[in-house]
C-alpha positions, -999 to 999 in steps of 0.1 A, spaced: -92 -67 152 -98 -72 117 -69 -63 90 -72 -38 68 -65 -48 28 -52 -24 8 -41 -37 -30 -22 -16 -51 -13 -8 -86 -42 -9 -104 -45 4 -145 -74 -6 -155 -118 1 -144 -122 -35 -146 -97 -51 -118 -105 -19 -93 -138 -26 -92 -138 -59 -88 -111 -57 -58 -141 -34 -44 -167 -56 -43 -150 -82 -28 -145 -61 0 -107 -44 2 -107 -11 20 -83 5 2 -71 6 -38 -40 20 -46 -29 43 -77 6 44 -87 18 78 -101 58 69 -105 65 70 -142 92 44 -142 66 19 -127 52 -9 -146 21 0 -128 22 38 -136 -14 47 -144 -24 83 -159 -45 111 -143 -74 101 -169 -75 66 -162 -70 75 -123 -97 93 -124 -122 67 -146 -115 43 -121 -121 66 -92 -153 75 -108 -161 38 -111 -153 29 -73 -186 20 -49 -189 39 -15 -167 37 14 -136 24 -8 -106 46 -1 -82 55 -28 -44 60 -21 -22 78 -45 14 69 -46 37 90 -53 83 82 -54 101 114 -47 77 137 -70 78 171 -74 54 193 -54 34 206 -83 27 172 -101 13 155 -63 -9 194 -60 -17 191 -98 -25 151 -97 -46 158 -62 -64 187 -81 -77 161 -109 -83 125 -91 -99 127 -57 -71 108 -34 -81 102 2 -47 94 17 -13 104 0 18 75 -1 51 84 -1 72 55 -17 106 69 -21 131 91 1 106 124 14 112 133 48 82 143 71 81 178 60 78 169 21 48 145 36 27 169 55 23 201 34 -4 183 12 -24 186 43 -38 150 35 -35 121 55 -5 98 48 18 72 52 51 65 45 67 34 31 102 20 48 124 -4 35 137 -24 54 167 -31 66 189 -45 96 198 -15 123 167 7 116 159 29 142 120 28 148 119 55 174 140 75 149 112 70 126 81 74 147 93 108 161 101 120 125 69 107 109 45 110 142 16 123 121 13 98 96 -10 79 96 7 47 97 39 33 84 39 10 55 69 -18 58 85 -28 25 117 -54 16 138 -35 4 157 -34 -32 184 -17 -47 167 -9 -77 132 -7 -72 102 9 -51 83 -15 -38 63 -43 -62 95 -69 -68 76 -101 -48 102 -98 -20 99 -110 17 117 -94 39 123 -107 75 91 -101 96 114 -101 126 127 -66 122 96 -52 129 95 -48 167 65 -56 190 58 -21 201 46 6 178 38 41 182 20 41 146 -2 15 129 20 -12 105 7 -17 71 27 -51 61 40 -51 24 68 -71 5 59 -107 -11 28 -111 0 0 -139 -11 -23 -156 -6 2 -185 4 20 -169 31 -6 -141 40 -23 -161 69 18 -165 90 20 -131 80 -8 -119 100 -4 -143 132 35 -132 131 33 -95 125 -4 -85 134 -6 -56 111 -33 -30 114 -35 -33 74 -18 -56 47 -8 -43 10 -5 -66 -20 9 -54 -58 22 -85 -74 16 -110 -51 -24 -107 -69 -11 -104 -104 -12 -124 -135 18 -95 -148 29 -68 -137 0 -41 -141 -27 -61 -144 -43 -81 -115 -59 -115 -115 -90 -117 -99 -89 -155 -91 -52 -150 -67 -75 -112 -59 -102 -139 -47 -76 -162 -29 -57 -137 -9 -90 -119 4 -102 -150 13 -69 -158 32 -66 -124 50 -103 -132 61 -90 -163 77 -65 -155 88 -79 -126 110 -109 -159 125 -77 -176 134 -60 -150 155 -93 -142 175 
């Protein structure tokens, strides 16, 4: 099965469209203020605008208000909604959008706890977790805890590159990968040489596991 790419946290026309053509599935828009990586509605929706066919746009969202996700979803046409902070289920499915929720992770999760409360989203996305920030800090986390069997489709985040993306998908198998600042030259701004590298590698990597 080939894995998905997703890369996230783009600002800018430029970097989003070149992402596209080489071939990632998904690009993602971060709409958390206190992100490095924050982007507004108008430049969300220039770089939607911009975006070839069959490239699907994720909005990401950290505990927001309902009225900013309904007003952001009424300006910038987002195909699948991500919820990167503390929402339960019910704050997730009343957008009626397809979704997925981010986990950090930690030891003593309980995966069955989380499948039955997030059973129609879908997938979950895996994230190392940090005190202090959502998602985007570089960090591995210990592809161990993820177990074997899984009622929802793993999207793999947390320190990835293009260095250790290849291990990452013959150890975890993932149905997608996400990448932030493992494809940056700083934070909000993505360099399309490492961009390059790591789709390249993912490519690989998915001829290696056949």
């Amino acid at each position: 099965m080939r894995t998905r790419l997703k890369i996230c946290g783009f600002t800018n026309v430029e970097e989003a469209v070149y992402a596209a053509n080489l071939g990632v599935d998904a690009i993602g828009l971060v709409f958390y203020a206190s992100s490095p990586r924050h982007v507004s509605v108008e430049t969300a929706l220039e770089i939607t605008k911009a975006l070839p066919p069959f490239v699907s746009v994720v909005g990401l969202f950290v505990n927001a208000q309902e009225q900013y996700i309904r007003d952001v979803m009424c300006q910038v046409p987002l195909d699948y909604l991500q919820f990167h902070g503390d929402e339960l289920a019910a704050d997730c499915r009343i957008y009626n959008k397809p979704y997925f929720k981010a986990v950090s992770m930690k030891k003593g999760l309980d995966f069955d706890v989380l499948y039955e409360e997030y059973h129609d989203a879908v997938a979950l996305l895996l994230d190392a977790y940090h005190p202090n920030a959502r998602g985007g800090m570089g960090s591995v986390f210990d592809w161990d805890l993820i177990p074997k069997e899984r009622s929802l489709p793993v999207i793999l985040a947390g320190g990835l590159s293009s260095k250790n993306i290849k291990r990452a998908i013959k150890t975890v198998m993932p149905y997608a990968v996400d990448v932030s600042s493992g494809v940056e030259l700083y934070q909000g701004h993505k360099d399309i040489v490492k961009m390059t590298a790591f789709t390249q590698q993912v490519q690989e990597g998915d001829r290696e596991t056949l």
